[in-house]
C-alpha positions in Angstrom: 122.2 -62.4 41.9 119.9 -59.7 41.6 119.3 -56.7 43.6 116.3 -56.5 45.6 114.0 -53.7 43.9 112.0 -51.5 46.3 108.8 -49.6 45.3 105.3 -50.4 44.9 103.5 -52.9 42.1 100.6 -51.9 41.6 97.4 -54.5 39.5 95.2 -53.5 37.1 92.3 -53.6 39.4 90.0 -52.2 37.6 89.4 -54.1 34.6 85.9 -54.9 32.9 87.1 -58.3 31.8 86.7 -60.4 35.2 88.9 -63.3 33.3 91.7 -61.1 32.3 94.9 -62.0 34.0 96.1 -59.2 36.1 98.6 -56.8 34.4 101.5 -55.6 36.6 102.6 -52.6 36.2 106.4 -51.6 37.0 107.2 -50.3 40.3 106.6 -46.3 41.0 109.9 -45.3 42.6 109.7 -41.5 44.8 112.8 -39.6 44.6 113.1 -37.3 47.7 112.5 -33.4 46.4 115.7 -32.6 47.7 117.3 -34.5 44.8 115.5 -33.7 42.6 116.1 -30.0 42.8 119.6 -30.5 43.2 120.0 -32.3 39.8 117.6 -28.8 38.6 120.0 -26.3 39.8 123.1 -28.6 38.1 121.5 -28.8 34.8 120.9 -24.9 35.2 124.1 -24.4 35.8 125.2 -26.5 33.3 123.0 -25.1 30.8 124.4 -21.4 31.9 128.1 -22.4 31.3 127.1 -23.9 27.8 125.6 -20.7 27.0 128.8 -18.7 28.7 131.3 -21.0 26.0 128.7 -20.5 23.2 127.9 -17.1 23.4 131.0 -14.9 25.2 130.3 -11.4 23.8 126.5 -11.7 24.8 127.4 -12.9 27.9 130.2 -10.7 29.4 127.4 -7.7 28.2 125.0 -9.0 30.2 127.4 -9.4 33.3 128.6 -5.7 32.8 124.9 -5.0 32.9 123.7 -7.1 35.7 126.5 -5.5 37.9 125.7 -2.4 37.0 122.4 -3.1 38.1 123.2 -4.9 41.3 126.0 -1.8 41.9 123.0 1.3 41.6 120.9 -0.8 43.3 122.8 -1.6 46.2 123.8 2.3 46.3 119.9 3.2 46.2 119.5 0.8 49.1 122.2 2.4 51.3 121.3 5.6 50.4 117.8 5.2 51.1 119.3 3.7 54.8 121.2 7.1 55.2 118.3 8.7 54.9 116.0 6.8 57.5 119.1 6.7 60.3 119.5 10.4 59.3 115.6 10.6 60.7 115.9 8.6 63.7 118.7 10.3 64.5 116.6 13.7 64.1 113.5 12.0 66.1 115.6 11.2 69.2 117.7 13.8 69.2 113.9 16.2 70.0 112.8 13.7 72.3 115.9 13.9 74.4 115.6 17.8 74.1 112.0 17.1 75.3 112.6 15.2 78.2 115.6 17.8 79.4 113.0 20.6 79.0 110.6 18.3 81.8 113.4 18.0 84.0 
């Protein structure tokens, strides 16, 4: 026995010919987004590893330079940090030698 197909058949409804036999088309499925990305991100990943096997000197350069990258620009990011708690710091430490001048 069959399996009972869900979806939607939709007529030709708009046909000039008002003897024509309706023509049915085959049912419109809706795959959920979320599965839809998910086969995306393997056939990304998929397509990655293919070029990793393929191409290995290519590939382990640009890993040495994408760390790199990610490596200065994490240390920009921290040191930029330093810099702004270095300020607060500097900000509250005058306002608390403001407010024991006032008292």
């Amino acid at each position: 026995m069959r399996r009972v197909v869900t979806g939607e058949e939709l007529a030709q409804l708009y046909n000039p010919d008002p003897f024509a036999m309706p023509r049915w088309r085959s049912p419109v499925y809706r795959t959920p987004l979320g599965i839809i990305l998910a086969v995306k991100f393997a056939r990304l990943l998929g397509w990655i590893a293919r070029l990793i096997f393929r191409h290995p000197l290519a590939a382990s350069v640009l890993a040495v330079f994408a760390t790199l990258g990610l490596t200065m620009l994490i240390a920009r990011s921290a040191e930029g940090n330093q810099a702004e708690v270095q300020r607060l710091v500097e900000e509250v430490k005058t306002l608390v030698d403001q407010l024991h001048k006032q008292v």
